[in-house]
C-alpha positions as a Markdown table, in Angstrom:
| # | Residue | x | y | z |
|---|---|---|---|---|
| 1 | Unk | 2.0 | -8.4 | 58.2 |
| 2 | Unk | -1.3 | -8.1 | 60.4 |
| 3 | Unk | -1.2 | -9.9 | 63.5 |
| 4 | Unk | -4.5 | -9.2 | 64.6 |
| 5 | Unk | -7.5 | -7.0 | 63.3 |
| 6 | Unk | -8.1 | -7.0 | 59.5 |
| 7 | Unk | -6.8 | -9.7 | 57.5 |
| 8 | Unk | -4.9 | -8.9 | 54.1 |
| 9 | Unk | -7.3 | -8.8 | 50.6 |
| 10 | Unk | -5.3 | -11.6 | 49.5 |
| 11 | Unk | -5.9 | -13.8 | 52.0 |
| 12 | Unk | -10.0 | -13.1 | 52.4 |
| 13 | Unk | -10.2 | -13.0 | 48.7 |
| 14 | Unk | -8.5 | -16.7 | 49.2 |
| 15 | Unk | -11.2 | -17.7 | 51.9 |
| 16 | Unk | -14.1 | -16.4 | 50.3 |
| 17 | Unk | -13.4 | -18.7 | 47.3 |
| 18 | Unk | -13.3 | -21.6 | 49.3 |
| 19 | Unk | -16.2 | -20.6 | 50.7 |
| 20 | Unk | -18.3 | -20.4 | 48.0 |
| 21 | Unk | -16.8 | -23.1 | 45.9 |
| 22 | Unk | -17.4 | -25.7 | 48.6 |
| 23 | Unk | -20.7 | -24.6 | 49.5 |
| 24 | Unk | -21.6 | -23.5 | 46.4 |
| 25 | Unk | -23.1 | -20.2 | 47.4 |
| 26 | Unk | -22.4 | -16.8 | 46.7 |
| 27 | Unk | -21.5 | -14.4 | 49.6 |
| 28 | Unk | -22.5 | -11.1 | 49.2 |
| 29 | Unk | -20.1 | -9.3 | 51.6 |
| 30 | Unk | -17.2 | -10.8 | 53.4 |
| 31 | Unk | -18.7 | -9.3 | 56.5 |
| 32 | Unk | -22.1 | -11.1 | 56.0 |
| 33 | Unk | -23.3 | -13.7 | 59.2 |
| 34 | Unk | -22.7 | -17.0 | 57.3 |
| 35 | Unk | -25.1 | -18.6 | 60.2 |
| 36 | Unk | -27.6 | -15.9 | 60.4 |
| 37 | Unk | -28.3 | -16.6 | 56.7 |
| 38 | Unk | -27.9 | -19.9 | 56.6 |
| 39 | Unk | -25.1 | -20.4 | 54.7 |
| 40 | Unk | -23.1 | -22.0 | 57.3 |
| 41 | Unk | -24.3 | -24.9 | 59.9 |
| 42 | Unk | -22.1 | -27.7 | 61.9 |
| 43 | Unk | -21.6 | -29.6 | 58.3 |
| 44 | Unk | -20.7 | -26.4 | 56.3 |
| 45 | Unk | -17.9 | -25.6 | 59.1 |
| 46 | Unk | -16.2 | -29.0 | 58.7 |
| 47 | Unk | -16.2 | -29.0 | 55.3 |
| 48 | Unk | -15.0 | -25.2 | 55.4 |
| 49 | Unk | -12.6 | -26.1 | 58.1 |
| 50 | Unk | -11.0 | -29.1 | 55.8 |
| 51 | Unk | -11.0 | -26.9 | 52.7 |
| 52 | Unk | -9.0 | -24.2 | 54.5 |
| 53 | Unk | -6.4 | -26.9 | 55.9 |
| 54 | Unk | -6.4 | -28.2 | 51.8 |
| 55 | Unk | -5.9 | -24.5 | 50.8 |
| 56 | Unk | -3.0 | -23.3 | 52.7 |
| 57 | Unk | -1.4 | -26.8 | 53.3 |
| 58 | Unk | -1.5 | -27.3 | 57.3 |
| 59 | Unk | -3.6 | -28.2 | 60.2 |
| 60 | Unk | -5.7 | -25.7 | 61.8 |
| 61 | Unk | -4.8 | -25.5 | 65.2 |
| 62 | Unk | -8.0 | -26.5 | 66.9 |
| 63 | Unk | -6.7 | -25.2 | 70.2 |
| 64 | Unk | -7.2 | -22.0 | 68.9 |
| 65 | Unk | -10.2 | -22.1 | 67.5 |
| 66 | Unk | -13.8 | -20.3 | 68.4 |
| 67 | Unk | -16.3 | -21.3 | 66.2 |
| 68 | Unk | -17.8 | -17.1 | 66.4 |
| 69 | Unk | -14.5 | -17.1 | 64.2 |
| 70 | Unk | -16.3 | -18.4 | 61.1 |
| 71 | Unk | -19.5 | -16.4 | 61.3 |
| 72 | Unk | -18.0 | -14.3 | 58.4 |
| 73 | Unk | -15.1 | -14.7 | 55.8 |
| 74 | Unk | -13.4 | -11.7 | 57.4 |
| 75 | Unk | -13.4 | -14.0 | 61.1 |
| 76 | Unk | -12.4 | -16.5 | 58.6 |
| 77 | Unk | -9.6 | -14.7 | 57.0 |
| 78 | Unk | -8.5 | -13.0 | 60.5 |
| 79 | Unk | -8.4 | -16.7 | 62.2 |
| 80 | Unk | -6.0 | -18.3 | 59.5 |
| 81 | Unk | -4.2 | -15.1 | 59.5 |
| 82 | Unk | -3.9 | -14.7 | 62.9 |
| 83 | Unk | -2.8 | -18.6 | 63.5 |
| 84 | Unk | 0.0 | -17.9 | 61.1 |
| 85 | Unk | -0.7 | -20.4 | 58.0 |
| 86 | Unk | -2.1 | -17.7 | 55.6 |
| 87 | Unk | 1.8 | -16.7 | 55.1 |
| 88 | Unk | 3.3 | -20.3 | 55.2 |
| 89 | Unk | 2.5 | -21.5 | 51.4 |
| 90 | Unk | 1.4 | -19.4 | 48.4 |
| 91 | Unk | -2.1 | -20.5 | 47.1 |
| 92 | Unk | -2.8 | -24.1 | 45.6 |
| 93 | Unk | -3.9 | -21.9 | 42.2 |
| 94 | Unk | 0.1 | -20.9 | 42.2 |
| 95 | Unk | 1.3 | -24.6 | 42.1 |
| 96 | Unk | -1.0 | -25.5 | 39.4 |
């Protein structure tokens, strides 16, 4: 399990579909700025934030959070992992 660093495949591979399925974009790298390219503003992060919490079934602990975090889907994927809820439920996809 990584505690900090790299976050698994699974769970960026996980992210980066949230990512692109709520905002509708496609992300070229999972190490591309989200804000440089404007892909990600103040809305995009709320919605992103609430589709994460949808995704893995908890509350992002907000005490913990640095918005320089979601500049990429690896920060993305590192956060959740790192926080501890990208082990606590399989995907959604595996409920269906």
């Amino acid at each position: 399990m990584n505690h900090v660093g790299a976050p698994s495949e699974s769970v960026e591979a996980r992210v980066r579909g949230i990512v692109e399925d709520l905002l509708t974009v496609s992300v070229v790298s999972v190490d591309v700025d989200l804000v440089d390219t404007g892909l990600l503003d103040s809305l995009a992060l709320v919605t992103i934030i609430g589709g994460m919490e949808d995704e893995f079934g908890c509350e992002l602990p907000l005490e913990e959070f640095d918005p320089s975090d979601f500049r990429t889907i690896t920060g993305i994927a590192a956060f959740v992992q790192r926080v501890g809820v990208a082990e606590a439920l399989p995907s959604a996809a595996a409920d269906a």
